[in-house]
N, C-alpha and C positions, 0 to 999 in steps of 0.2 A: 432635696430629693429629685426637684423635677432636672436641676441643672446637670447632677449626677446621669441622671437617666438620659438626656441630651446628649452630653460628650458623650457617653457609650455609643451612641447610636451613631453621631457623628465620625466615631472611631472607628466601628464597622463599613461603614458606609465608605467610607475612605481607603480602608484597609482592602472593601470589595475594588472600588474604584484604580486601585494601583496593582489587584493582581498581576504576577508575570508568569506567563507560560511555564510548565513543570517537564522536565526531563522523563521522559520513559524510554527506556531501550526493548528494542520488540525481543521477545522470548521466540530464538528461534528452533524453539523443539513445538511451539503452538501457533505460527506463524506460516500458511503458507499463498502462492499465487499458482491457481488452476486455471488452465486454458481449456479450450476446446476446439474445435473447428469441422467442419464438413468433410469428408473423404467422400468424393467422386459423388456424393448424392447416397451412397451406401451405407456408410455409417459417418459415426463422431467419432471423432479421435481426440482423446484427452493428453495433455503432460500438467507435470505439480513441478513447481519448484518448493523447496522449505532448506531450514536448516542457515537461511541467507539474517543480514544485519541490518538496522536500523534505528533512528529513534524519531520519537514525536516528541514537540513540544509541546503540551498540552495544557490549554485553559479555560476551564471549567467553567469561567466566569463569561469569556467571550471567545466561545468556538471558534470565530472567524481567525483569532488572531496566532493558531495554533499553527503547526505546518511540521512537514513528512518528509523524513531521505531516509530512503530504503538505496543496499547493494547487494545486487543479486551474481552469486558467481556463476555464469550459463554453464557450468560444467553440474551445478547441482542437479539439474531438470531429470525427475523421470520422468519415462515413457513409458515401461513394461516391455519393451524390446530392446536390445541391443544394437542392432544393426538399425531401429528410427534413431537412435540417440547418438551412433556416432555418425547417420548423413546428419543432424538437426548439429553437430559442430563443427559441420565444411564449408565451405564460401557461399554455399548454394541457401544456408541458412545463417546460422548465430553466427560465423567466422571467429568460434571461439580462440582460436591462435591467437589472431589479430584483435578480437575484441573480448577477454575476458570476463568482460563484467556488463551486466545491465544497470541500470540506476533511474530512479523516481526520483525528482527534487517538488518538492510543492512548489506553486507560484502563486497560490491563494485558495482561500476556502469560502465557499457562500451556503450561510446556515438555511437551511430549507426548511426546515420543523426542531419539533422537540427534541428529535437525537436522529436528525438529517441532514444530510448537507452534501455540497458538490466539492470536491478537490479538485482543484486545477492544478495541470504541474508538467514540467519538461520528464519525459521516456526516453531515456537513449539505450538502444539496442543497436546491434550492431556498428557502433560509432558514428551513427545518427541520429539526432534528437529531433521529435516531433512535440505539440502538444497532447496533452492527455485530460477528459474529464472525466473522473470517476465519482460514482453516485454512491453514497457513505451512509452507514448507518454506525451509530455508537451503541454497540453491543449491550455494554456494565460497563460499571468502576465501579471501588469499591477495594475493599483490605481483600488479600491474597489467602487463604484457609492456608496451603502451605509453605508458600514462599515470606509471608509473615511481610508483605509490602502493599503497597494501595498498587492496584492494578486497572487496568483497560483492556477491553476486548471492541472491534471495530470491524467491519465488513464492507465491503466494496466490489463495484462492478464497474465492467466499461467495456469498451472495441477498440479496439485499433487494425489496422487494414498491416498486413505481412508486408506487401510492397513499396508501403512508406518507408522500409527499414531496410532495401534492399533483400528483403528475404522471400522474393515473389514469385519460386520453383512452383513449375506443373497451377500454377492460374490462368484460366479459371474451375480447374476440373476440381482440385483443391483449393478450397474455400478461401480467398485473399481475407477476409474477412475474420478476426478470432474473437473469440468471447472471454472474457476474464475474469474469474471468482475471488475473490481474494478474503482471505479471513488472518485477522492481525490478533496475538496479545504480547501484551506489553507492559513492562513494570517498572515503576515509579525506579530513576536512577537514586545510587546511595550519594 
């Protein structure tokens, strides 16, 4: 009995030991990245992106070993105006012509707590990549009430400066400086 009880454990224990990262593709109707930024000291001017693609690999067992590509197409962004959204797609900002897309690539994750951690990772905007760290929380997991799938929910913050991406119009009266909300869900691929 004891030998029985041994290999089980052993079993587990091994079976934890060789977990490999899980496919989630982000659901992007619950997926989005909010910014913000300063306008002249007057107000904050917000835009969303949503609607954009992604997937995490995710492991449950050893957070660090997980990692994140997101593709954002810069044409998704509101603003609530028209006329900010098509200057935020001329040369002066996203050079959406020229650069259609944004993209996240992780380059590493360091577990900070229980459901914390820091993602590091290459941001290319405007066909410039900089570094990026963003401070993470894991929302849930957990089975999906409708989708009938094991899902994730995840949030994130960080800065990045406009000018590192050549998008550095009217600074410093408007804020070089932007702030990033991000809230992710994402379900287990089939």
């Amino acid at each position: 009995m004891k030998t029985l009880a041994l290999a089980s454990l052993l079993a587990t224990v091994a079976t934890v030991g060789f977990a490999e990262p899980v496919k989630y593709n982000l659901d992007p109707s619950h997926s989005q990245v909010m910014f913000h930024y300063s306008h002249l000291g007057f107000s904050t001017t917000y835009g969303l992106f949503s609607g954009f693609e992604g997937e995490i690999m995710f492991d449950k067992e050893d957070p660090a070993a997980s990692s994140v590509t997101v593709t954002i197409p810069v044409n998704s962004l509101l603003t609530g105006w028209d006329a900010r959204f098509e200057h935020f797609m001329t040369d002066d900002f996203f050079g959406a012509e020229a650069n259609p897309l944004a993209t996240f690539t992780s380059t590493g994750i360091e577990v900070t707590g229980e459901n914390t951690g820091k993602i590091t990772g290459d941001l290319t905007i405007n066909g410039i990549t900089k570094p990026l760290v963003l401070d993470a929380v894991l929302n849930q997991t957990g089975p999906h009430p409708q989708a009938g799938t094991e899902w994730a929910g995840f949030s994130a913050t960080g800065t990045i400066l406009r000018s590192d991406y050549d998008m550095g119009a009217f600074v410093p009266y408007v804020s070089d400086e932007v702030e990033l909300n991000i809230s992710i869900e994402a379900g287990k691929a089939e």
